[in-house]
TIFI-429344 format. One record per residue (C-alpha): x, y, z. Coordinates in nm, 3 decimals. Layout:
+---------+---------+---------+
:       u :       v :       w :
+---------+---------+---------+
:       X :       Y :       Z :
...
+---------+---------+---------+
END
This chain:
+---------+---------+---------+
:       u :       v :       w :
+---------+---------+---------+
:  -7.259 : -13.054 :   0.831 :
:  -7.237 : -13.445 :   0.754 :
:  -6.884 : -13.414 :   0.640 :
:  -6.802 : -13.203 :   1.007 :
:  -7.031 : -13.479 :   1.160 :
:  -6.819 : -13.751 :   1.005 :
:  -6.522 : -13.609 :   1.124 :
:  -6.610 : -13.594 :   1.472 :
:  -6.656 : -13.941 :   1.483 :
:  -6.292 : -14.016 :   1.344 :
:  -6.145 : -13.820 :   1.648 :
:  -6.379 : -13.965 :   1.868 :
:  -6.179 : -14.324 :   1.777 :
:  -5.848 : -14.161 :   1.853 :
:  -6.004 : -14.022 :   2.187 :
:  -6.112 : -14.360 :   2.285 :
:  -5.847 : -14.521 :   2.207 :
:  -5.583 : -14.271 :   2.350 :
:  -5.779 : -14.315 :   2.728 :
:  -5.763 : -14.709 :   2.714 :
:  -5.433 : -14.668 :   2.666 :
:  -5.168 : -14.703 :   3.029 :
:  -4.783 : -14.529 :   2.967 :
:  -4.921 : -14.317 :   2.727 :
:  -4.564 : -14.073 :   2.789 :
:  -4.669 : -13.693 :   2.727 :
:  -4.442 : -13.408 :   2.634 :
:  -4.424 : -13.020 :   2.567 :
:  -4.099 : -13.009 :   2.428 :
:  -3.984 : -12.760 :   2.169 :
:  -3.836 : -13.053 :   1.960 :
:  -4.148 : -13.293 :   1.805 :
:  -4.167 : -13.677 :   1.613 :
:  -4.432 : -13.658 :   1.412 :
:  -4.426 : -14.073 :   1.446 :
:  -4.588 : -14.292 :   1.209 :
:  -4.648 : -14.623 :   1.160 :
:  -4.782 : -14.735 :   0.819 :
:  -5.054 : -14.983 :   0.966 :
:  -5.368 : -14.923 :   1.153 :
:  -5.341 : -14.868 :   1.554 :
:  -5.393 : -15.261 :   1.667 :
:  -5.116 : -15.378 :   1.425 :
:  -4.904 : -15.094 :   1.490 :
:  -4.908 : -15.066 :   1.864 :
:  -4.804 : -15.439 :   1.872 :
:  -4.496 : -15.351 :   1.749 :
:  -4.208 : -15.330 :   2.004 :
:  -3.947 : -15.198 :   1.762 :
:  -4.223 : -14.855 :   1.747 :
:  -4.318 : -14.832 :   2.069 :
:  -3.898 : -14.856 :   2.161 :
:  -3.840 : -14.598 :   1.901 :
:  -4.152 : -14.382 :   2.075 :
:  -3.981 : -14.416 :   2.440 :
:  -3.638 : -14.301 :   2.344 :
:  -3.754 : -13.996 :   2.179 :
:  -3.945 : -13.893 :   2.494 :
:  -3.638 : -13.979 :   2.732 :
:  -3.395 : -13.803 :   2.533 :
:  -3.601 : -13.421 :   2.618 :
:  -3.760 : -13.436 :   2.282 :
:  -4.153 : -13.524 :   2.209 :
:  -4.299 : -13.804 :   2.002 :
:  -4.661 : -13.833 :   1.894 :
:  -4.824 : -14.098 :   1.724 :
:  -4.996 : -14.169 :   1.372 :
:  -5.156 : -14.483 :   1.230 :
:  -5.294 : -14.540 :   0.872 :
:  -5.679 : -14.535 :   0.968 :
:  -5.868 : -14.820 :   0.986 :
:  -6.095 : -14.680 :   0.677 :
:  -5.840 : -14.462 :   0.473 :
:  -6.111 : -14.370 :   0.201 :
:  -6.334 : -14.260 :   0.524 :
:  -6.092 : -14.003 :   0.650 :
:  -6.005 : -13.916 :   0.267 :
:  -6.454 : -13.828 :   0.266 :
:  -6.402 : -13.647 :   0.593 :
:  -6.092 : -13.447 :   0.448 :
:  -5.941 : -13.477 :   0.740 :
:  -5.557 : -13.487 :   0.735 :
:  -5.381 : -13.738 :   0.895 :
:  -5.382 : -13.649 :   1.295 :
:  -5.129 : -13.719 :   1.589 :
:  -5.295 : -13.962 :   1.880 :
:  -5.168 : -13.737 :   2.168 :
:  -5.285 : -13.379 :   2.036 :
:  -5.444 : -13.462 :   1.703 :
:  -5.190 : -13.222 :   1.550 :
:  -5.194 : -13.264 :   1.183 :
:  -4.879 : -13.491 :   1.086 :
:  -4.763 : -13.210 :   0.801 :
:  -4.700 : -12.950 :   1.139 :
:  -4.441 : -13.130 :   1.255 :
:  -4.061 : -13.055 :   1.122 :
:  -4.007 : -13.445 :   1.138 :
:  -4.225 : -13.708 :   1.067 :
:  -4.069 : -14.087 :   1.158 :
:  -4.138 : -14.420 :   0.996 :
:  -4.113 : -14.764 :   1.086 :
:  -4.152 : -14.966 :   0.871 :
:  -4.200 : -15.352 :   0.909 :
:  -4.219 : -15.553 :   0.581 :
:  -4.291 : -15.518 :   0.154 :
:  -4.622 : -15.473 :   0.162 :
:  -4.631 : -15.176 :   0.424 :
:  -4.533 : -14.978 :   0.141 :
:  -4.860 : -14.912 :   0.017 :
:  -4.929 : -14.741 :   0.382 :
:  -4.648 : -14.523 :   0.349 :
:  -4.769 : -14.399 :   0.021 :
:  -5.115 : -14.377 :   0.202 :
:  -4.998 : -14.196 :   0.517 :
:  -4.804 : -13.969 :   0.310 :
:  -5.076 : -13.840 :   0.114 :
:  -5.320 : -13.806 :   0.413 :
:  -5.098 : -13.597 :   0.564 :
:  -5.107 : -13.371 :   0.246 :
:  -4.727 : -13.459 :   0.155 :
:  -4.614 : -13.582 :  -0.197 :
:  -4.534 : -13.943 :  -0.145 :
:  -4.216 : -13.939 :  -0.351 :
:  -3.917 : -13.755 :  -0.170 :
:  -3.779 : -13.549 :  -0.495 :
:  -4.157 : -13.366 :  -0.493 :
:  -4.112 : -13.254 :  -0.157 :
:  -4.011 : -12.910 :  -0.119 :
:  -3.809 : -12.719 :   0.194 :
:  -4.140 : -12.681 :   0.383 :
:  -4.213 : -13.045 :   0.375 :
:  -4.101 : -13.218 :   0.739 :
:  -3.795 : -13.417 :   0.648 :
:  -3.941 : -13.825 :   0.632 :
:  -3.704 : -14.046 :   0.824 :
:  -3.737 : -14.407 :   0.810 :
:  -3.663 : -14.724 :   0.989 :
:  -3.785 : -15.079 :   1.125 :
:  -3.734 : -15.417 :   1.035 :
:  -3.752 : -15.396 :   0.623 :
:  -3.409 : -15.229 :   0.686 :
:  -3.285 : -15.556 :   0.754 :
:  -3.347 : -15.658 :   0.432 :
:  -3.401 : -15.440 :   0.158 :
:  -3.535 : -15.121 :   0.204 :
:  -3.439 : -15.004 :  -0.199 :
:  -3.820 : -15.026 :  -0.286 :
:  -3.892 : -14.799 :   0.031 :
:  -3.612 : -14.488 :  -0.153 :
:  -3.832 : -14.290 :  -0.318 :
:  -4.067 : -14.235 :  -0.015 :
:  -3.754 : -14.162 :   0.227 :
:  -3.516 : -13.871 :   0.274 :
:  -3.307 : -14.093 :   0.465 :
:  -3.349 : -14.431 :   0.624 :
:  -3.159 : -14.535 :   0.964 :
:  -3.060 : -14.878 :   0.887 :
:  -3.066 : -15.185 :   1.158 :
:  -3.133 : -15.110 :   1.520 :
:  -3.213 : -14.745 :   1.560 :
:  -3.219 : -14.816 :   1.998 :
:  -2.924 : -14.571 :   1.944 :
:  -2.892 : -14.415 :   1.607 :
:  -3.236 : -14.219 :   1.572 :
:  -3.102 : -13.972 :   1.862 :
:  -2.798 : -13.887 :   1.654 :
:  -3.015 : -13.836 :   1.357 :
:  -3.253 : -13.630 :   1.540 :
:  -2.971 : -13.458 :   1.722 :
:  -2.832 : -13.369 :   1.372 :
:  -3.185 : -13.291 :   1.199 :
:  -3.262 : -13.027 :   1.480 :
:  -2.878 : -12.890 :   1.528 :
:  -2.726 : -12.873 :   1.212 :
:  -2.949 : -12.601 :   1.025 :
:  -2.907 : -12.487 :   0.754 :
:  -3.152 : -12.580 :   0.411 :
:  -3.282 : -13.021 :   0.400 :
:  -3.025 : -13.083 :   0.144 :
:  -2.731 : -12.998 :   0.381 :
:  -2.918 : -13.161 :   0.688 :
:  -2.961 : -13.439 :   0.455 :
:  -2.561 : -13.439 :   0.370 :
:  -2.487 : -13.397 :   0.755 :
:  -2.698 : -13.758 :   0.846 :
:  -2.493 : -13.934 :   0.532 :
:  -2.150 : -13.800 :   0.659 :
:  -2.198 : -13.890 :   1.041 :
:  -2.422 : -14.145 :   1.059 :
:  -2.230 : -14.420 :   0.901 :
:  -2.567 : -14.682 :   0.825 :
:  -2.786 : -14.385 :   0.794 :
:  -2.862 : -14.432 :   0.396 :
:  -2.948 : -14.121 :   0.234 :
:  -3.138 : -14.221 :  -0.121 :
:  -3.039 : -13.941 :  -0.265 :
:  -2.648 : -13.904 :  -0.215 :
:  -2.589 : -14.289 :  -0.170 :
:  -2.776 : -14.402 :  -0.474 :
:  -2.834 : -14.740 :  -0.442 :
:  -2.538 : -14.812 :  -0.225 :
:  -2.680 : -14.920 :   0.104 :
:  -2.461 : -14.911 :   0.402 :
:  -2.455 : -15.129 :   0.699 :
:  -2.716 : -15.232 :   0.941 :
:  -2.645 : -15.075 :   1.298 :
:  -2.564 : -15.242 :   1.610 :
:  -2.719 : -15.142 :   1.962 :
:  -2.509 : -15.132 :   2.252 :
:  -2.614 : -15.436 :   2.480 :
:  -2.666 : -15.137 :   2.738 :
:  -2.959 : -15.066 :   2.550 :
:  -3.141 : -15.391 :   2.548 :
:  -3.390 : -15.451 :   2.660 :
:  -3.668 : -15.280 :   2.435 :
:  -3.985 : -15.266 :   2.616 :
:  -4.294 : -15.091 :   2.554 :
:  -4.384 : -14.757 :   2.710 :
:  -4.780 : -14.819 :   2.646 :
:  -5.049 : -15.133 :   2.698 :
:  -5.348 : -15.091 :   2.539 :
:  -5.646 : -15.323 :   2.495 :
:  -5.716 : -15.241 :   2.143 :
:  -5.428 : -15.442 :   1.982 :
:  -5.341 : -15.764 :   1.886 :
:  -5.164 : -15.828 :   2.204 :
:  -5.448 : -15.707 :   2.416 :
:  -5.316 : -15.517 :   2.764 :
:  -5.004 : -15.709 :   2.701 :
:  -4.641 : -15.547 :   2.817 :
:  -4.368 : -15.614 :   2.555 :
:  -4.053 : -15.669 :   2.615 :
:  -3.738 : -15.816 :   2.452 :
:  -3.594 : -16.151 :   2.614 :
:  -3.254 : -16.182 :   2.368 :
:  -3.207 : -16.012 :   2.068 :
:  -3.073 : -16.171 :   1.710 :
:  -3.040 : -16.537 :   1.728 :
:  -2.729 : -16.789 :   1.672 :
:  -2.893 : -17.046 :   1.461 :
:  -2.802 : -17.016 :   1.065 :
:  -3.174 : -17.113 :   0.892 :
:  -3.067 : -17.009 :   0.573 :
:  -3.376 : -16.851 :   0.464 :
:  -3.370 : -16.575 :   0.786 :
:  -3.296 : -16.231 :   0.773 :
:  -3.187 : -16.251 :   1.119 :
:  -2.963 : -16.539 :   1.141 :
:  -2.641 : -16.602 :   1.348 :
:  -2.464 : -16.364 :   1.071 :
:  -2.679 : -16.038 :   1.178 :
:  -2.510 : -15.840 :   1.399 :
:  -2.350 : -16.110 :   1.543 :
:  -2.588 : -16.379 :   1.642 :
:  -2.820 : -16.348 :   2.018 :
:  -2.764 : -16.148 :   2.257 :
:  -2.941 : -16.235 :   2.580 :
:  -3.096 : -15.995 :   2.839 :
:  -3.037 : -16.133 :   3.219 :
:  -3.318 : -16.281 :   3.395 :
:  -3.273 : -16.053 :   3.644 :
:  -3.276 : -15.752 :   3.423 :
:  -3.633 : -15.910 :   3.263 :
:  -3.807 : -15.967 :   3.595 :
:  -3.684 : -15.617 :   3.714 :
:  -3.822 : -15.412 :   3.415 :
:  -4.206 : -15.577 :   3.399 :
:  -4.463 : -15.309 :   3.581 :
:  -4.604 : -15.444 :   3.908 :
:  -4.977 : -15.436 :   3.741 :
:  -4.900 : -15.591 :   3.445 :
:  -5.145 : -15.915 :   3.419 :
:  -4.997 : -16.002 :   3.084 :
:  -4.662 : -16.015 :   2.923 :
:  -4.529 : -16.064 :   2.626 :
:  -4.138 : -16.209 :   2.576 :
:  -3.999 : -16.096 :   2.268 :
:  -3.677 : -16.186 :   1.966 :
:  -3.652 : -16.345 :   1.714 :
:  -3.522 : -16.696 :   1.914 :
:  -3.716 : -16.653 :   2.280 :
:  -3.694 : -17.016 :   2.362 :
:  -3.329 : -17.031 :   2.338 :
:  -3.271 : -16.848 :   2.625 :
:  -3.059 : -17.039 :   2.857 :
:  -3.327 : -16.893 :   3.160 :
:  -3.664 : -16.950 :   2.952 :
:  -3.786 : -17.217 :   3.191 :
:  -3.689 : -16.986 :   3.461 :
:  -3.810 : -16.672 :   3.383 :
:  -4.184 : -16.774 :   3.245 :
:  -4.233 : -17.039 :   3.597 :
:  -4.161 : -16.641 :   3.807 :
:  -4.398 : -16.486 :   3.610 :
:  -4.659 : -16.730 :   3.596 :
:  -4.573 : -16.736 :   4.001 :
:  -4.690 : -16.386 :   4.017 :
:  -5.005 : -16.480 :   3.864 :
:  -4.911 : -16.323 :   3.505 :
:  -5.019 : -16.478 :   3.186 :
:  -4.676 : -16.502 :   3.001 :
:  -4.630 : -16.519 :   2.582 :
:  -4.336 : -16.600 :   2.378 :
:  -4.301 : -16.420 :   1.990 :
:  -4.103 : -16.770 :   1.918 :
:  -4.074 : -17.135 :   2.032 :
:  -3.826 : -17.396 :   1.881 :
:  -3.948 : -17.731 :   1.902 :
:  -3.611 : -17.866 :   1.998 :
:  -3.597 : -17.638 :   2.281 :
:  -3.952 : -17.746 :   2.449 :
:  -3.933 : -17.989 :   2.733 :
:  -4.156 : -18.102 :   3.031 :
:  -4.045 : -17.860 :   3.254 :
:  -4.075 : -17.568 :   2.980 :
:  -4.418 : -17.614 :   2.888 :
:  -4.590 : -17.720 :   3.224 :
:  -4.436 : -17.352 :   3.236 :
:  -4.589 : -17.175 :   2.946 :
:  -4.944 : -17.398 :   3.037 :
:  -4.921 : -17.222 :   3.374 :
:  -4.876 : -16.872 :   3.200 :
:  -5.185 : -16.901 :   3.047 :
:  -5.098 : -17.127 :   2.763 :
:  -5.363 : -17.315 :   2.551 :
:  -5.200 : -17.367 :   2.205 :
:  -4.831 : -17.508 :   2.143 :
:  -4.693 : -17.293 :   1.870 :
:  -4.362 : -17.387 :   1.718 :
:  -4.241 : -17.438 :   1.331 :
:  -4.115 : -17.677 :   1.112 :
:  -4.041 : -17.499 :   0.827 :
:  -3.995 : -17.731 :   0.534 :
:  -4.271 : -18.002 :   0.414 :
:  -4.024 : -18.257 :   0.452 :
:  -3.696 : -18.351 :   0.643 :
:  -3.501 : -18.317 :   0.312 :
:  -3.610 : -17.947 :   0.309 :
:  -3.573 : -17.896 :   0.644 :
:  -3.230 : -17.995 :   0.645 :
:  -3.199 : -17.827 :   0.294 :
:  -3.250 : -17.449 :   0.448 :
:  -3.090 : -17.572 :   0.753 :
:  -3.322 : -17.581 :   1.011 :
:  -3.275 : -17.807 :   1.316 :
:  -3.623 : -17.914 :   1.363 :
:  -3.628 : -18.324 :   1.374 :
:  -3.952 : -18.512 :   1.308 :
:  -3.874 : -18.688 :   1.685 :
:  -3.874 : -18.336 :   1.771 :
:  -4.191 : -18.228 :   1.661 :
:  -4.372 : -18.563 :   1.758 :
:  -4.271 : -18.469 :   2.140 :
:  -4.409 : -18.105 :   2.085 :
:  -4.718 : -18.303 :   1.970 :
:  -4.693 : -18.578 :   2.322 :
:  -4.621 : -18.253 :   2.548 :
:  -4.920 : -18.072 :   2.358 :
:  -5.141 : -18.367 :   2.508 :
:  -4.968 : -18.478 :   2.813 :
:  -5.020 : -18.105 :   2.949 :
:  -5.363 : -18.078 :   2.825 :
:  -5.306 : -17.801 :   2.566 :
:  -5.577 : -17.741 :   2.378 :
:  -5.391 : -17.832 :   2.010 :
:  -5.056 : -17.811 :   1.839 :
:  -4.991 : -17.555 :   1.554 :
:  -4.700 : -17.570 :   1.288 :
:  -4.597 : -17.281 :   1.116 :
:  -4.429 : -17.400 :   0.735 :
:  -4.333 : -17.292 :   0.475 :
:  -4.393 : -17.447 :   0.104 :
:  -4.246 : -17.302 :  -0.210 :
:  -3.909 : -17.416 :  -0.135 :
:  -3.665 : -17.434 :  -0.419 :
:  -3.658 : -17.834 :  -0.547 :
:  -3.987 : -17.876 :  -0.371 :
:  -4.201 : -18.164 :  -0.505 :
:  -4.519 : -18.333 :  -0.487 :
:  -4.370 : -18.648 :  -0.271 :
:  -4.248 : -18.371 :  -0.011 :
:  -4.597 : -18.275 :   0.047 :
:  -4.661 : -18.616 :   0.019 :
:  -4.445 : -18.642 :   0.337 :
:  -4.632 : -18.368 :   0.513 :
:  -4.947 : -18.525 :   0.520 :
:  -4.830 : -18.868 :   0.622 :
:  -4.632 : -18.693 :   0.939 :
:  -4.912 : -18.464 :   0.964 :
:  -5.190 : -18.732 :   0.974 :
:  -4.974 : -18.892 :   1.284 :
:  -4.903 : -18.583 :   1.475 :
:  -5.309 : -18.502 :   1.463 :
:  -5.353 : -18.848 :   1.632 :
:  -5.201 : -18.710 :   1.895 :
:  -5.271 : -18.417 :   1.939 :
:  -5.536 : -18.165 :   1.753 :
:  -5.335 : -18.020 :   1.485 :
:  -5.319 : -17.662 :   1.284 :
:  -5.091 : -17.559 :   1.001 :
:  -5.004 : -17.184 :   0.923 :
:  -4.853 : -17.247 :   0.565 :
:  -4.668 : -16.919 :   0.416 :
:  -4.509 : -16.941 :   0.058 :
:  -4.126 : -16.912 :   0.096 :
:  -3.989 : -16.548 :  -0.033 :
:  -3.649 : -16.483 :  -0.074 :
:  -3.469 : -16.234 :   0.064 :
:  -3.153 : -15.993 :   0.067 :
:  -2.962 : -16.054 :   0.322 :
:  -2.963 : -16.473 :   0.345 :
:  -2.763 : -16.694 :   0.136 :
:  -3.118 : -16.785 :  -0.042 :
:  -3.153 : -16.409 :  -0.198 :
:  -3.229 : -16.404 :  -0.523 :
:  -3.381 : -16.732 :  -0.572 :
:  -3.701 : -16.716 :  -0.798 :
:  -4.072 : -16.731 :  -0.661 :
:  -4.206 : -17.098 :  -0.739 :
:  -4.505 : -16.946 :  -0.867 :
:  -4.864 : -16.856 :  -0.787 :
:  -4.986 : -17.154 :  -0.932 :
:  -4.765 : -17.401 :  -0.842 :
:  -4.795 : -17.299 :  -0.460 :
:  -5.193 : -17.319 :  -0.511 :
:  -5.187 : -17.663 :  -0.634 :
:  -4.974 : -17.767 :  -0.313 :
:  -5.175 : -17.606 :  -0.079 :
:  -5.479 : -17.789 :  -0.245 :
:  -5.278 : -18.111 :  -0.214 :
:  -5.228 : -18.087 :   0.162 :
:  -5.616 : -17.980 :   0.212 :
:  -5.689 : -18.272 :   0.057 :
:  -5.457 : -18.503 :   0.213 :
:  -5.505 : -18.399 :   0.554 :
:  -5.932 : -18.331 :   0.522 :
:  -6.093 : -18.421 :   0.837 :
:  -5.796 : -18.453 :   1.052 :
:  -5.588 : -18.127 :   0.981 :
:  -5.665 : -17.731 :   1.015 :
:  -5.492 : -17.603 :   0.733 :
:  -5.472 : -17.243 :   0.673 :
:  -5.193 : -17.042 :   0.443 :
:  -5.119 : -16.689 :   0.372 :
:  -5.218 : -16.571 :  -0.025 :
:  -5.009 : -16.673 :  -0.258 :
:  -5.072 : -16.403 :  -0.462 :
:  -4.950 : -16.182 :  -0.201 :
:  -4.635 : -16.395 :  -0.167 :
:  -4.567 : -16.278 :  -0.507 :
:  -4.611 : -15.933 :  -0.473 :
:  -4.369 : -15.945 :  -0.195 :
:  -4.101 : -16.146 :  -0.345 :
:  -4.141 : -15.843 :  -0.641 :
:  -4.084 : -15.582 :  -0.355 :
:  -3.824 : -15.810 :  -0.192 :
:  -3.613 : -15.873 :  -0.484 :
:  -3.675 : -15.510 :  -0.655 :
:  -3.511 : -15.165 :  -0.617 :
:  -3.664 : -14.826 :  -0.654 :
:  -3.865 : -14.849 :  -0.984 :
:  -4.076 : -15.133 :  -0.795 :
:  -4.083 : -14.935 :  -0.473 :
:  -4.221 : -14.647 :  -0.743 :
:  -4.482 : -14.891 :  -0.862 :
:  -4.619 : -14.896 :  -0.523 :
:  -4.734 : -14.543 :  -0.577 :
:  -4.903 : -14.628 :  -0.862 :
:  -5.112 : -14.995 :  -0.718 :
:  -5.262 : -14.768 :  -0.469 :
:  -5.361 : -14.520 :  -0.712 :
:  -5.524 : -14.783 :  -0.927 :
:  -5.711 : -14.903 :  -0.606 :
:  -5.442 : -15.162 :  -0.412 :
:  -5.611 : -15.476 :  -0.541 :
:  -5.431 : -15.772 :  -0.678 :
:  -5.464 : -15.686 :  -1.005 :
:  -5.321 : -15.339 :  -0.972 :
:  -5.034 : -15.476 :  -0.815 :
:  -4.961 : -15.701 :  -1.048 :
:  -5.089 : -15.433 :  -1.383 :
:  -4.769 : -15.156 :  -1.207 :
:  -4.499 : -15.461 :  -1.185 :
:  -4.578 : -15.557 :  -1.558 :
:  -4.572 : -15.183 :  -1.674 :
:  -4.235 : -15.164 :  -1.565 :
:  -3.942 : -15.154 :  -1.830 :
:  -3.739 : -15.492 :  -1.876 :
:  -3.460 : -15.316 :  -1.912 :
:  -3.447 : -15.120 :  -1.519 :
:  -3.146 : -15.141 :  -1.302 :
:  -3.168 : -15.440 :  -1.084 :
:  -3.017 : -15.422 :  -0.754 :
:  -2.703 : -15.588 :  -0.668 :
:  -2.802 : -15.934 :  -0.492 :
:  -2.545 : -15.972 :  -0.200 :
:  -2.501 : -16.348 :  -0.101 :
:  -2.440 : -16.364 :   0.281 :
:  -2.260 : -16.641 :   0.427 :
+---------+---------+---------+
END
């Protein structure tokens, strides 16, 4: 009775959710998505690149539900309850597809985890012909989706706007048993990568039509990160070459920018709040344009990115009128030799005007995002930081989001080594220090920095490790116990150097 009792109270979270919820799209079609996302609900449903993939299913005829890892995985594992479907809480395993996107590294763990709730072997060579066929996607694909292999029968790589209706039209049309469906998505989809024909081959990332952009979301809900917000995509790509970004000018050609008109057009008379979306927002040639409408309707308006060089007087007596309160923007390196190092445009005279236009608009405080870890980094750059830190702060209240820098495939700095957990500590500590009283400083683990750059840099037999973390429990320690169990001698994975 406690375990039924228990149980009840999971669905009664889906339930809850699933009626805050406005666009959720509904569907009786004979075709169904098991979709997944390897996150819990308020990470997931902030995710524009899902919620895209979630609308073109339903407007091609076919039907998509939802899944989330739960909140409290071991709490549904008490309540044996398999993992359910949002819009019918059908069990995930029913369906004759289940769909992943997949964001970053780490996410890994959640596609083991989702997996197994669902009652499915995590690894794709344990699966049998009445196992739904696991097709994956999202941004890791970008990168290096190797560790993600043994999880996936196949894996649409790039922007799927396009390609997930020729998978699903060949999934659900070709017949026949998974290993010639499987054969059919390698031969006709030319960047869908099938793990196990293609090896470790990957092909190339897809390109949308610009027909297709924008991507905006189907659903607002208020229990997300981006409470009641409407997402949409303002450009897509970006032409700048930061030599450390997976989606620099080389990606699939640089930015590709939606009209204003197109933008303004597609936002739902009712929505309060929306969000502006890509990976370089603020170069938009329309920018100052298109947030001064919105916040003329009396919508609050946010941006996923801001450029320092890019903000002016005009642009953020904008973005204060949308609502507003914090000036977000990035520096990236500690210093200017760094910054011009992984070739990022920022300027110190830039950054001290974000700081002037942060006060002379009456914005609550300014906040850097940074990086430290860079190759060659030394103690005088930080050094640097907290001397140009200590004069932004005077004037204007100051934040710091510090992340250690991970290399990635994909950018001419792949393969470049982790500096180290320690190393990155004692920097961090270095900056508190020097910046005490005057600076909010607050960084991402470095110990899960590391754990990335393993995933990041790896191939299958770390992707395989994942498995074996979350078995051990998913701490730190486990981690780090299934990367040192592997063999020295495993295949590494060829690191391509992009221009």
């Amino acid at each position: 009775m406690k375990q039924s009792s228990h149980a009840s109270s999971l669905r009664a979270v889906i339930r809850e959710r699933l009626a805050a919820e406005i666009g959720t799209l509904s569907s009786h079609a004979a075709e169904r998505v098991a979709l997944v996302y390897p996150s819990p609900y308020h990470t997931g449903m902030s995710s524009l690149g899902f919620q895209q993939i979630y609308r073109e299913i339903h407007a091609s005829g076919r039907s998509a539900e939802r899944a989330f890892l739960p909140d409290d995985v071991s709490a549904w594992q008490r309540a044996r309850l398999p993992l359910l479907t949002y819009e019918n809480e059908r069990p995930v395993s029913d369906f004759p597809v289940v769909a992943m996107s997949v964001a970053y590294e780490i996410e890994l763990a959640g596609v083991v985890q989702c997996l197994e709730l669902a009652g499915m072997p995590p690894l794709a060579e344990e699966r049998g012909p009445r196992h739904p066929i696991v097709l994956c996607g999202g941004p890791l694909t970008f990168s290096n989706p190797l560790p993600l292999a043994p999880y996936a029968d196949a894996i649409l790589m790039g922007e799927c706007d396009e390609t997930i209706h020729q998978a699903l039209d060949v999934i659900f049309g070709a017949g026949g048993s998974k290993h010639e469906i499987l054969a059919a998505l390698a031969r006709e989809i030319d960047s869908c990568f099938v793990p196990s024909i293609h090896g470790d081959e990957m092909p190339h990332v897809a390109k949308a039509d610009l027909e297709k952009l924008p991507a905006y979301a189907a659903i607002r809900t208020p229990n997300t990160e981006l409470r009641d917000m409407f997402l949409m995509e303002a450009e897509r790509g970006c032409s700048r070459g930061c030599a450390y970004c997976v989606m620099r000018r080389s990606t699939n050609g640089g930015m590709r920018i939606v009209p204003m008109e197109k933008i303004l057009g597609l936002v739902p008379a009712d929505a309060r709040r929306v969000g502006l979306v890509g990976a370089a927002v603020s170069d938009h040639p329309k920018i100052a344009d298109i947030v001064e409408t919105l916040a003329g309707q009396g919508r609050q308006v946010g941006l996923s990115s801001l450029r320092p060089d890019r903000l002016n007087d005009r642009f953020v007596a904008a973005l204060k009128s949308a609502g507003y309160r914090t000036l977000t923007t990035a520096s990236d390196g500690a210093s200017q030799r760094l910054r011009d190092q992984v070739q990022r445009k920022a300027q110190e005279r830039h950054l001290l005007r974000a700081a002037e236009l942060t006060r002379a608009h009456g914005l609550e405080r300014l906040k850097l995002y940074m990086m430290v870890g860079l190759p060659g980094e030394e103690a005088q750059d930080i050094d640097e930081l907290i001397v140009f830190a200590t004069e932004l702060s005077k004037i204007a209240p100051l934040s710091l989001g510090i992340a250690p820098f991970v290399s990635k495939r994909n950018t001419p700095m792949d393969g470049l080594p982790f500096a180290g957990i320690k190393p990155v500590e004692e920097r961090l500590e270095q900056l508190r220090r020097g910046t005490k009283g005057r600076v909010d400083v607050r960084a991402t683990s470095a110990r899960w920095a590391w754990i990335e750059w393993v995933l990041a840099q790896g191939g299958r037999a770390e992707g395989r490790a994942v498995m074996d973390a979350v078995h051990a429990g998913g701490r730190f320690a486990d981690w780090k116990r299934a990367f040192e169990a592997l063999p020295a001698a495993r295949p590494r994975r060829a690191l391509a150097v992009v221009a």
